[in-house]
C-alpha positions as CSV (number, residue, x, y, z in Angstrom):
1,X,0.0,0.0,0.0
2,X,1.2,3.5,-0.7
3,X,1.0,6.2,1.7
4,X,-2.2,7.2,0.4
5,X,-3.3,4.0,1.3
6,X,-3.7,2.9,-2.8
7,X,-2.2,-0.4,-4.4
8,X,0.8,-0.1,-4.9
9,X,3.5,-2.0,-6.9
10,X,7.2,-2.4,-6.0
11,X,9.9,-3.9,-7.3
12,X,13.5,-4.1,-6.3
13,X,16.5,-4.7,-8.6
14,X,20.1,-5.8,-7.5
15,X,23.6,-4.5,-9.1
16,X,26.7,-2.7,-8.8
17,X,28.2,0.8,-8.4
18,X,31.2,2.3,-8.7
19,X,32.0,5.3,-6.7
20,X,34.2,8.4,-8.2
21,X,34.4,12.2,-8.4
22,X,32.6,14.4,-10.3
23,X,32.2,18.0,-11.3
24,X,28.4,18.6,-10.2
25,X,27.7,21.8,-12.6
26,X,29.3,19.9,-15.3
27,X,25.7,18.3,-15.9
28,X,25.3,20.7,-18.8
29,X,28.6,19.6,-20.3
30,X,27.7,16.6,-21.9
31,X,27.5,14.7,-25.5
32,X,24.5,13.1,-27.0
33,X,24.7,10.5,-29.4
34,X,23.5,12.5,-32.3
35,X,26.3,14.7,-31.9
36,X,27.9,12.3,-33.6
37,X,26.0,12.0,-36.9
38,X,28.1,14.0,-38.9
39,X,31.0,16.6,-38.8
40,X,29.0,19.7,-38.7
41,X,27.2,18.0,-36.1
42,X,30.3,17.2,-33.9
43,X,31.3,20.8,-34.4
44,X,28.2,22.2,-33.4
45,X,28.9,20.0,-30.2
46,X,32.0,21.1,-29.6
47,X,31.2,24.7,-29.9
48,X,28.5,24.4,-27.5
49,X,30.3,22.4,-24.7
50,X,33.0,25.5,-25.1
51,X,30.4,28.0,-24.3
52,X,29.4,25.6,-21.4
53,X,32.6,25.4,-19.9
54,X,32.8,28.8,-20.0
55,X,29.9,29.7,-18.5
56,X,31.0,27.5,-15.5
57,X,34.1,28.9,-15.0
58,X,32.5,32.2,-14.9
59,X,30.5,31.0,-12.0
60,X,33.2,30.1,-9.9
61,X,33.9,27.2,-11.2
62,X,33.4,23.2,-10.9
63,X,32.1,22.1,-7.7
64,X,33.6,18.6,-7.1
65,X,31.5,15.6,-5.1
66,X,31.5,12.1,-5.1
67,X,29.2,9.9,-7.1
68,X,28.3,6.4,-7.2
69,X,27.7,5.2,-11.0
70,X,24.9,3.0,-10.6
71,X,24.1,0.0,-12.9
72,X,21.4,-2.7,-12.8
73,X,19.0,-4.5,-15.4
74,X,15.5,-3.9,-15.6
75,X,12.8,-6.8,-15.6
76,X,13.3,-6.6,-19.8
77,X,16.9,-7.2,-20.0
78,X,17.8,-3.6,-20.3
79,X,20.7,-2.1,-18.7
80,X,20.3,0.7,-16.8
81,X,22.6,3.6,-15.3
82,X,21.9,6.4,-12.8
83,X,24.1,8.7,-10.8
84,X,23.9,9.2,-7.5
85,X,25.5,11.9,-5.5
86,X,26.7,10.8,-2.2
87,X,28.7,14.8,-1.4
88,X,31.5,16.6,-0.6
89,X,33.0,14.2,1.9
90,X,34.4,10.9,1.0
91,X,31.9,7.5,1.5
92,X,32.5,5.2,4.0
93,X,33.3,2.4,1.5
94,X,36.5,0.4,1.9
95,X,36.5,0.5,-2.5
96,X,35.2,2.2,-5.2
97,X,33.5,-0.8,-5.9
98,X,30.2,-1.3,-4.1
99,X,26.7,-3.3,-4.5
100,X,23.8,-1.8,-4.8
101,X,19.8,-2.1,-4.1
102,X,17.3,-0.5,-6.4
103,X,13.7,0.2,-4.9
104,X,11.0,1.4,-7.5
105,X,7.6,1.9,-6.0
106,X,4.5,3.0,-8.3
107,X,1.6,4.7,-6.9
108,X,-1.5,6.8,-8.0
């Protein structure tokens, strides 16, 4: 039951994680796979990651924290990554390599 007191389904999936660090404001600095569909593409890419990295070092900079790279497969074979930020102070984790619980609840 959900805590509206509605049927609810939930479903947990099992995997692993790696933990690094990451530059938090550099969420806008990413690639996409079409940016790789031709040259002009690519460039355009290129030209717009350079205005983003400017923009953050305008800012004040990257802001650095530690993430755990999660991976699992869903219930049709799909692999499936998320990031998860676990902050400014190093995890309690004896490695980099951890496992990892997924809990998906769905709810009206």
């Amino acid at each position: 039951m959900s805590e509206e007191g509605q049927p609810s389904v939930v479903r947990t999936f099992r995997g692993d994680g790696r933990i690094g660090k990451a530059f938090k404001n550099m969420a806008m600095v990413a690639l996409r796979p079409e940016d790789f569909s031709s040259p002009v593409a690519f460039q355009m890419a290129l030209s717009r990651l350079y205005e983003s990295v400017l923009k953050m070092m305008e800012s004040g900079g990257p802001e650095q924290t530690y993430v755990a790279e999660v991976k699992f497969t869903d219930d049709l074979g799909n692999q499936v990554a998320i990031a998860v930020d676990l902050g400014k102070s190093i995890p309690p984790f004896s490695s980099d390599k951890v496992k990892v619980e997924v809990t998906v609840k769905i709810y009206e």
